[in-house]
C-alpha positions as protocol buffer text, in pm:
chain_id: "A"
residue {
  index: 1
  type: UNK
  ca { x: 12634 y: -956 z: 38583 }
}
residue {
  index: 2
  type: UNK
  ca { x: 12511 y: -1336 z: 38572 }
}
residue {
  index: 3
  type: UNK
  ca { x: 12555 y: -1534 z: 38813 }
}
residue {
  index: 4
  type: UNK
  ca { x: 12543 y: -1937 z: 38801 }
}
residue {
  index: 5
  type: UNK
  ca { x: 12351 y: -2145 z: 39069 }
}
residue {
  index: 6
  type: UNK
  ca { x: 12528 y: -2509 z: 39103 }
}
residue {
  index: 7
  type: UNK
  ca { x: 12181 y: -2752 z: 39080 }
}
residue {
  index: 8
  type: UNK
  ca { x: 12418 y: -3033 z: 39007 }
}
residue {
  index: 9
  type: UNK
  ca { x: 12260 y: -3362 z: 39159 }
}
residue {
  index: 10
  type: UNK
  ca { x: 11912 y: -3199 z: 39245 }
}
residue {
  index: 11
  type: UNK
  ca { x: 11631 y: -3397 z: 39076 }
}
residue {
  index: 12
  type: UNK
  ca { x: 11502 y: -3217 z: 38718 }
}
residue {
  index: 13
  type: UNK
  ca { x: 11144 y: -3120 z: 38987 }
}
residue {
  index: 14
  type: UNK
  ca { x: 11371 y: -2931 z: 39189 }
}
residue {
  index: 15
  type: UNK
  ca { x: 11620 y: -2769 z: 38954 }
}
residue {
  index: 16
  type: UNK
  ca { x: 11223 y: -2632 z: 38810 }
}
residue {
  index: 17
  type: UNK
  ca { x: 11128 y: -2523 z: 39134 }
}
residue {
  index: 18
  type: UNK
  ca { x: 11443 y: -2320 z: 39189 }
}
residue {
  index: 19
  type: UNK
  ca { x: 11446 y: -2180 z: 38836 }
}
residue {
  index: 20
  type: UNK
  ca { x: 11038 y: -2047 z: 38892 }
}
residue {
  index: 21
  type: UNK
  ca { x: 11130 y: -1925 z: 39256 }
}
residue {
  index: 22
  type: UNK
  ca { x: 11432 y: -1729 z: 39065 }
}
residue {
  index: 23
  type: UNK
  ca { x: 11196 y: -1625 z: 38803 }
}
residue {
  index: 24
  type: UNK
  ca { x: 10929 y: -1473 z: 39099 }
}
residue {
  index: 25
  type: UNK
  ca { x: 11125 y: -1288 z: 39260 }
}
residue {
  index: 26
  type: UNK
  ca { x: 11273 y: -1125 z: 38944 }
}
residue {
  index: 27
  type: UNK
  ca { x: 10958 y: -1000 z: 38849 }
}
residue {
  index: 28
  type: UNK
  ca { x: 10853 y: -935 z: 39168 }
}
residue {
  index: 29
  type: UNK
  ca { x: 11178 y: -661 z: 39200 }
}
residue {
  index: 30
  type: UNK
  ca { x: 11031 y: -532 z: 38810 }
}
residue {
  index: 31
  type: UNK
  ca { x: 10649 y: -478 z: 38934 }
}
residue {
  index: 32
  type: UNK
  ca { x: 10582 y: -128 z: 38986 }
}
residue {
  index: 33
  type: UNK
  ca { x: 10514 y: 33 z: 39325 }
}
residue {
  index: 34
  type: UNK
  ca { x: 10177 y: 225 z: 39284 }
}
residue {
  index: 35
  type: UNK
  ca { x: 10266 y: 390 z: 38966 }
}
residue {
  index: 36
  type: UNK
  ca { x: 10579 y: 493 z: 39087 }
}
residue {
  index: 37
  type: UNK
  ca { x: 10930 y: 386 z: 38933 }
}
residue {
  index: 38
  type: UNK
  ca { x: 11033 y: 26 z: 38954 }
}
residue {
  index: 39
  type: UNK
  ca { x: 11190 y: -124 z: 39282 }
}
residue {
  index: 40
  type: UNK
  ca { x: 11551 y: -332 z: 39217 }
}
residue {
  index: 41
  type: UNK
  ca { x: 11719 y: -458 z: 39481 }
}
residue {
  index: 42
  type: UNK
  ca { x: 11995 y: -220 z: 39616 }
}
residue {
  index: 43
  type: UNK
  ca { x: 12319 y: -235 z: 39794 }
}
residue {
  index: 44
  type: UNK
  ca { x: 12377 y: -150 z: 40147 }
}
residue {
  index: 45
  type: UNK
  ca { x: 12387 y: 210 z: 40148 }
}
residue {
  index: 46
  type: UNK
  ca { x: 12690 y: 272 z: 40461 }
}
residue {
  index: 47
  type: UNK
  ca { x: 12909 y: -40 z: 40268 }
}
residue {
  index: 48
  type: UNK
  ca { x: 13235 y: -90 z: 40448 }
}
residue {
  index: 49
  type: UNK
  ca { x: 13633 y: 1 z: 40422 }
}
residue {
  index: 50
  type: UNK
  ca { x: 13835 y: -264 z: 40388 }
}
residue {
  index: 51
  type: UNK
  ca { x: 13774 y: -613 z: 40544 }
}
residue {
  index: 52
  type: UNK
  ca { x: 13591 y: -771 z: 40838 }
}
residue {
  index: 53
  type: UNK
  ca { x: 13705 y: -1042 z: 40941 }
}
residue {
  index: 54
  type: UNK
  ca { x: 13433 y: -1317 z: 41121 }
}
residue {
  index: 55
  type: UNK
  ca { x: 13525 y: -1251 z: 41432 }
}
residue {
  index: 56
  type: UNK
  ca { x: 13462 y: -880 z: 41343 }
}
residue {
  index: 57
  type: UNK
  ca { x: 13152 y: -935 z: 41260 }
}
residue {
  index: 58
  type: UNK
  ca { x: 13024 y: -1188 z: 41528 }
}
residue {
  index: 59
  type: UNK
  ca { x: 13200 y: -1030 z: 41818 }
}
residue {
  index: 60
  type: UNK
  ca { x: 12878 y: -872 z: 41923 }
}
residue {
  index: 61
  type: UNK
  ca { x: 12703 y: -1260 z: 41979 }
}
């Protein structure tokens, strides 16, 4: 799934800086662990039925 950042407006410097900062961390999720399998980023394991709604999920602040 690809997913588009807007950098409209940004100068070309900073539309770079985001596109190395994306590149990082992408590798940084492919580097192995140790000689262990690769680490990916992962969904929230519990997830969540239905919808919250903000108040839901400030009400605790």
């Amino acid at each position: 799934m690809a997913h588009v950042t807007n950098t409209k407006g940004l100068p070309e410097e900073y539309i770079k800086l985001v596109q190395e900062f994306a590149d990082f961390l992408r590798q940084k999720t492919l580097r192995p662990v140790k000689g262990k399998e690769q680490i990916g980023f992962h969904v929230w394991p519990l997830g969540v039925k239905g919808k919250l709604t903000r108040e839901e999920i400030y009400d605790h602040l």
